[in-house]
C-alpha positions as CSV (number, residue, x, y, z in Angstrom):
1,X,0.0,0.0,0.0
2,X,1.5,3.6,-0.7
3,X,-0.4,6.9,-0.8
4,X,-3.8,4.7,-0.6
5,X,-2.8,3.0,-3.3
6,X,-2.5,-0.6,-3.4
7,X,0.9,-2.4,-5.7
8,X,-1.1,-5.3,-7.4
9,X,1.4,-6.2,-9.4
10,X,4.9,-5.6,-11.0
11,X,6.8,-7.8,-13.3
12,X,9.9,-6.5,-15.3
13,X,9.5,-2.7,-16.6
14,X,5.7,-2.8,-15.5
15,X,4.1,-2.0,-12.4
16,X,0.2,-1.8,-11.6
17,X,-1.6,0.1,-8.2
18,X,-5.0,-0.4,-8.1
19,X,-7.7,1.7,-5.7
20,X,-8.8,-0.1,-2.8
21,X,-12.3,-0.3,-3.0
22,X,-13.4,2.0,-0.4
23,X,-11.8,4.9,-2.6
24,X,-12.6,3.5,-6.0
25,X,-12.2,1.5,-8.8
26,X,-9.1,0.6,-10.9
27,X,-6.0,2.7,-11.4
28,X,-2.7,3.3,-12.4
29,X,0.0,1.7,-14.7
30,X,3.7,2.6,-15.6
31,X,5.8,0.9,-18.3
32,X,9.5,1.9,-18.7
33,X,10.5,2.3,-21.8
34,X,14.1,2.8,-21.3
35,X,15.5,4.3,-18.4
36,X,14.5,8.3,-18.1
37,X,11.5,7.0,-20.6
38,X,8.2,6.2,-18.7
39,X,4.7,5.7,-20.3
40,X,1.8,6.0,-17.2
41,X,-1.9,4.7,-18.0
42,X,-4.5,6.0,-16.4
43,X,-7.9,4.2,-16.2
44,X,-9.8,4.8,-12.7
45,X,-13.0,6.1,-11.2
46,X,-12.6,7.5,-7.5
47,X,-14.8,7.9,-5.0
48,X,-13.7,11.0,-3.6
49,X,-11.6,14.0,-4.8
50,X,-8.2,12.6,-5.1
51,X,-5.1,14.5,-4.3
52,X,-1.9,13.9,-7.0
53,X,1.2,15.8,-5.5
54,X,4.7,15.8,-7.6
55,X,7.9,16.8,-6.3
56,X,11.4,17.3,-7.3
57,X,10.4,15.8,-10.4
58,X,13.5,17.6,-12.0
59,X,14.7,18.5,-16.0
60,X,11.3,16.1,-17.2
61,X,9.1,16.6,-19.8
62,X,5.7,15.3,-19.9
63,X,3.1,14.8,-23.0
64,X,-0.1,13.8,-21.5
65,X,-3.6,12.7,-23.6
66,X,-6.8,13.0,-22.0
67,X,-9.1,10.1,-23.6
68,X,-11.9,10.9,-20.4
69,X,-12.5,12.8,-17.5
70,X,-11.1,15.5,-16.4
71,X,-8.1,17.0,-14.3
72,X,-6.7,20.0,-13.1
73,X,-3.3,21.1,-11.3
74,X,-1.2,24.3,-10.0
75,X,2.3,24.2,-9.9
76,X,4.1,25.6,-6.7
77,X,7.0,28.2,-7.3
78,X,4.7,30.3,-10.1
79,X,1.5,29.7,-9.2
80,X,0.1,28.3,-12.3
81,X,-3.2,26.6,-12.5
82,X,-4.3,24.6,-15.9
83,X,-7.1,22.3,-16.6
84,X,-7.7,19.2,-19.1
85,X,-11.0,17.8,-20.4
86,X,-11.1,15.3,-22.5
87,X,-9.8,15.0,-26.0
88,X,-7.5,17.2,-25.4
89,X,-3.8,16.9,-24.9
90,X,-0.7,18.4,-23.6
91,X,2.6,19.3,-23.3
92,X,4.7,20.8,-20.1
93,X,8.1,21.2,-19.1
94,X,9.9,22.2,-16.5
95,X,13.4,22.3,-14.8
96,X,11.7,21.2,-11.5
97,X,8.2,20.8,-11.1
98,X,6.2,20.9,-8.1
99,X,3.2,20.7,-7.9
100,X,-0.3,18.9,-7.2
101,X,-3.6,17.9,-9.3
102,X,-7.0,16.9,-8.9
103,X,-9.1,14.3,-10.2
104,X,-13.0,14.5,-9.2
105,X,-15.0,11.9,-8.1
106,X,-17.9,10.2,-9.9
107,X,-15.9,10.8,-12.9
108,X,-14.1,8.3,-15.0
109,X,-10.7,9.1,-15.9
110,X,-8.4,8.0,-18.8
111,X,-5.3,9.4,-19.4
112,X,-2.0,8.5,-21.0
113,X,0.8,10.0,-20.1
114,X,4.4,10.2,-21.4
115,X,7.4,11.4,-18.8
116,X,10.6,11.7,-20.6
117,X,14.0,13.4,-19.0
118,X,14.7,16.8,-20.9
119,X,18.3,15.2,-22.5
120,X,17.4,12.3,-23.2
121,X,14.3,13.9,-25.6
122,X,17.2,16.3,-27.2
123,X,19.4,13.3,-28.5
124,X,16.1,11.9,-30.0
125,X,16.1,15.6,-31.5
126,X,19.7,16.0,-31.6
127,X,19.8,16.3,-36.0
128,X,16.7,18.7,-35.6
129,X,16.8,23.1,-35.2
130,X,13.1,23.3,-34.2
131,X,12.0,26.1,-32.2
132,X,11.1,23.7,-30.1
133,X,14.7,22.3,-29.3
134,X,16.2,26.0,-28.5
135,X,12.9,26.3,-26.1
136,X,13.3,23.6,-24.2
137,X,17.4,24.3,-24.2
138,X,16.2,27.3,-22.7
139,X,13.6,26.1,-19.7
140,X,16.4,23.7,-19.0
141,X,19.1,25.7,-18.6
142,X,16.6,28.9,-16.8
143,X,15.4,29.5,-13.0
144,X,14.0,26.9,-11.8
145,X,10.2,28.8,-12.5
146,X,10.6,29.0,-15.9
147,X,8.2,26.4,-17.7
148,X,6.3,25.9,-21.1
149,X,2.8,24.5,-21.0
150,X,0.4,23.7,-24.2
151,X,-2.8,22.5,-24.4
152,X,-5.0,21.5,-27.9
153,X,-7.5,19.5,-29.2
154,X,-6.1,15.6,-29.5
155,X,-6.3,14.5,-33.4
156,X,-7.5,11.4,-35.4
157,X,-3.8,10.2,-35.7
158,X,-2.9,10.7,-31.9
159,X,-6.1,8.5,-31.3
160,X,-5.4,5.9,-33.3
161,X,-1.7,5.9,-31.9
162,X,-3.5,5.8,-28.5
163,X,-5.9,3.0,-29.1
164,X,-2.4,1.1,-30.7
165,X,-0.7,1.7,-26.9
166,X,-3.8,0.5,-25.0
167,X,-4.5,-2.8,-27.0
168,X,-0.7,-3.8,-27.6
169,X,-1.1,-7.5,-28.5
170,X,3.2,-7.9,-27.9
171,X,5.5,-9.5,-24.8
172,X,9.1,-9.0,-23.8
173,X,11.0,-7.2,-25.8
174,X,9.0,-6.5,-28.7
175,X,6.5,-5.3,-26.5
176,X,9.0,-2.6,-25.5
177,X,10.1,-2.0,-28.7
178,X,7.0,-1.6,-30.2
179,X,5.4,1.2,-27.1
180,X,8.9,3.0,-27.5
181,X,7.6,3.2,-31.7
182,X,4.2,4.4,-30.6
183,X,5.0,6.8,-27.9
184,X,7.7,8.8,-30.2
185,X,4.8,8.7,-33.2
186,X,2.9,10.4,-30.6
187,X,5.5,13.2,-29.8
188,X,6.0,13.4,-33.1
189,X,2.2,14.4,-33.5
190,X,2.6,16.9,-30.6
191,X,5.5,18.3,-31.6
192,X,4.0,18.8,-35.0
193,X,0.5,20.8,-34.0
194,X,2.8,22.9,-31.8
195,X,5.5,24.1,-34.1
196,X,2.2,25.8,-36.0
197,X,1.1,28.0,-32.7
198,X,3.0,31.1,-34.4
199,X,1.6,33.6,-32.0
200,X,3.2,31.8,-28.9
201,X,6.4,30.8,-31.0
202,X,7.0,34.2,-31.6
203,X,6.8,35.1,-28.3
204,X,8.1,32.1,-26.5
205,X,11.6,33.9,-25.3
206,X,9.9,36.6,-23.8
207,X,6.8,35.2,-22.1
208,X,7.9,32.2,-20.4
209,X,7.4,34.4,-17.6
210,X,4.9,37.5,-17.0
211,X,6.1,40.8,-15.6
212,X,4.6,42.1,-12.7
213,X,2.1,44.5,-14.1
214,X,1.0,42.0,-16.5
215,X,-0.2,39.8,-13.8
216,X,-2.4,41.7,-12.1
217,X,-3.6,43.0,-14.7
218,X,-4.6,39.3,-16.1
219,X,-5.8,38.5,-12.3
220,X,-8.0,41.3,-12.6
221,X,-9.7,40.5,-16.0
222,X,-9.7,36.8,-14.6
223,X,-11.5,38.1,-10.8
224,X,-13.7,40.0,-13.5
225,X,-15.1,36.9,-14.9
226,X,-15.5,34.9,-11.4
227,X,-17.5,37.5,-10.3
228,X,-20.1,38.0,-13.5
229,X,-20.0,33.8,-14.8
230,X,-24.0,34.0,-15.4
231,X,-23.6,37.8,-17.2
232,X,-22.9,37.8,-20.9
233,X,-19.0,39.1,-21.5
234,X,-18.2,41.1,-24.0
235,X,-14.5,40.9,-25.7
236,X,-14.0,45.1,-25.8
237,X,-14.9,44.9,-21.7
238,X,-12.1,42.3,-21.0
239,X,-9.7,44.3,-23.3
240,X,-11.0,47.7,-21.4
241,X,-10.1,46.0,-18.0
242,X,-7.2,44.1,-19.0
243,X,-5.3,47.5,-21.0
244,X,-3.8,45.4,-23.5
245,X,-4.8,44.3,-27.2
246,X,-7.0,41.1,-27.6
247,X,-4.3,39.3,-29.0
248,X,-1.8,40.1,-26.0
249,X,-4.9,39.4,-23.4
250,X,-5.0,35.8,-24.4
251,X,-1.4,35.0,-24.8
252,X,-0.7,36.5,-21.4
253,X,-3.8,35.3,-20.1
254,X,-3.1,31.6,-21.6
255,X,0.3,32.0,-20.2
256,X,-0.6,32.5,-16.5
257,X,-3.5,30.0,-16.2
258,X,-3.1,27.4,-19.4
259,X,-6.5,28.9,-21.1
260,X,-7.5,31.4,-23.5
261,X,-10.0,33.9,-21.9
262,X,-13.0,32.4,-23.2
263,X,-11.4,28.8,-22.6
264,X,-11.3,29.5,-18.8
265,X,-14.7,31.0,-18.7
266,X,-16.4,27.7,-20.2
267,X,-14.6,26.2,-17.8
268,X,-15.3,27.8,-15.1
269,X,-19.3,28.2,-15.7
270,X,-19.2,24.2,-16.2
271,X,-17.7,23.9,-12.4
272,X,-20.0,26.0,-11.4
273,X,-23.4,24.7,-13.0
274,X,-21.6,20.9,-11.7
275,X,-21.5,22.4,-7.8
276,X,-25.1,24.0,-8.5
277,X,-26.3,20.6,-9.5
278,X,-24.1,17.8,-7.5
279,X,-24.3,19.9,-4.2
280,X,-26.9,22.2,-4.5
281,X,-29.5,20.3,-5.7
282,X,-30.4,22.3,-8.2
283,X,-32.2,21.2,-11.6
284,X,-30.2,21.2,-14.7
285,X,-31.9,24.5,-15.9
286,X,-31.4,26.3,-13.2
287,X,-28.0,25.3,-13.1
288,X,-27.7,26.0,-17.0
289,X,-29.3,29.6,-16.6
290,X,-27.0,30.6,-13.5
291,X,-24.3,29.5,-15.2
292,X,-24.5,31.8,-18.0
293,X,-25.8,29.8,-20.6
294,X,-29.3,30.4,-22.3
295,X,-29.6,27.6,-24.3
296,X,-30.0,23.9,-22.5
297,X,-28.9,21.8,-25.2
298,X,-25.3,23.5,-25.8
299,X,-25.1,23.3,-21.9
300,X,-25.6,19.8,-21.7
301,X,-23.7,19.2,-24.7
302,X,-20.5,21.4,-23.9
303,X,-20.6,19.5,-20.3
304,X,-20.9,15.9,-21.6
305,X,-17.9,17.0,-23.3
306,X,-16.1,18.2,-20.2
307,X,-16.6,15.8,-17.4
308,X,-17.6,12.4,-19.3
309,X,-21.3,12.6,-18.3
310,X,-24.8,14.1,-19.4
311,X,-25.7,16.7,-16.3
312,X,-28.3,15.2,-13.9
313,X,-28.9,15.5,-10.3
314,X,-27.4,12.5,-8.2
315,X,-25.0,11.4,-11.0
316,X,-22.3,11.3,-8.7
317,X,-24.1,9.5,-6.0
318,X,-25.2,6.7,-8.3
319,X,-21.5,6.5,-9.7
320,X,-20.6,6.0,-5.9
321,X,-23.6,3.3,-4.9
């Protein structure tokens, strides 16, 4: 047993922890690939809130899929919050991340995860002058709160590259060999949609950390939306408030809390129409309505998307019974 977790089996490069059942059911899986190479599955649904904490996880890089559910983390030294749903993937590195995540209960959760130490990723890029490369070079060899975070939409190819990892049919070494082959395709993929993002490549040197001013300013324009989630919000308002151009709002804005503006306010109007429903018993249109959203089919169809499940009252209860 560690961390509530229970070691059900390990054999080789692979290791399995399963929930016990008072906290849930199934759980987590890592395969080494080669040493500073990991590949993590996860396939659970918890009980309760459950509490991930990482620490002196040092010079990694980490390209994580989110197949279901959904989960959501702040790191320690800046102060960065972020939040996946499903379908979407992403891609962080750091020289020394610390941190903790959530994972909510009643929800099930699939991820795929891929951990890989920041020089052994450069000599599989060692022929290659990407933007990428000289960013990473740079968290690496920065203060230890310098990071890069990315989040899009996953594509057909990354699922089917997925689906290839999940179901591998192979033992022994081929196995390995043939996960290692799977797991690079996917990088590949990442690295790919990423090297597109002009706007942030363009400002990658200068932005891996905000200035002073620019934070608060963002906090404000974020505090903004907290406090008016049900009112409709108006770009030229956010722009007003923030004193910067749209396009610099969103980069900063994406910057400090892994979201574009508007991506952070779907976000947050889905927690908030889940807490109306799950805790205050409210119905679903009520908790659309109060949640900003006037139409009751793009509310329930936006938050199947999020969290894995149509929005009814008691659906986490009966996921727990």
């Amino acid at each position: 047993m560690k961390n509530g977790l229970c070691l059900t089996s390990a054999a080789n490069s692979e290791s399995h922890w399963s929930f016990p059942d008072a906290l849930g059911r199934g759980g987590f899986r890592k395969i080494v690939i080669r040493k500073g190479f990991e590949l993590w599955i996860t396939d659970c649904l918890p009980y309760r809130d459950i509490l991930c904490q990482e620490k002196n996880l040092s010079s990694v890089v980490l390209f994580g899929f989110c197949l279901q559910g959904r989960y959501s983390g702040r790191l320690d030294k800046n102060r960065f919050s972020f939040s996946l749903a499903s379908g979407e993937h992403y891609l962080f590195c750091s020289k020394n991340l610390q941190g903790s995540g959530m994972m909510v209960e009643g929800v099930q959760h699939y991820f795929v995860s891929l951990l890989i130490g920041s020089e052994l990723l450069l000599s599989y890029l060692d022929d290659d002058r990407s933007l990428f490369q000289e960013v990473l070079r740079e968290v690496m060899s920065g203060s230890d709160d310098r990071f890069l975070f990315r989040v899009e939409q996953m594509t057909s190819d990354m699922r089917l590259a997925l689906g290839q990892i999940i179901d591998c049919p192979y033992r022994g070494t081929s196995r390995r060999l043939f996960l290692e082959s799977r797991c690079l395709e996917l990088m590949a993929y990442q690295l790919q949609q990423f090297s597109g993002d002009r706007l942030v490549a363009s400002c990658q040197r200068d932005c891996l950390i905000l200035n002073p001013s620019e934070k608060i300013k963002i906090e404000r324009v974020r505090r903004f939306l907290l406090d008016n989630l049900a009112a409709p919000v108006k770009l030229d308002d956010l722009v007003s408030i923030a004193g910067m151009s749209h396009p610099k709002l969103n980069r900063c804005f994406r910057q400090l809390y892994g979201r574009t503006v508007f991506e952070f306010l779907r976000a947050e109007r889905l927690l908030k129409a889940r807490e109306l429903i799950d805790i205050q018993g409210r119905t679903v249109t009520e908790a659309a309505y109060m949640a900003g959203y006037s139409s009751l089919s793009h509310f329930s169809k936006v938050y199947r998307q999020y969290f894995g499940v149509s929005p009814a009252p008691g659906t986490r209860r009966k996921k727990r019974a």
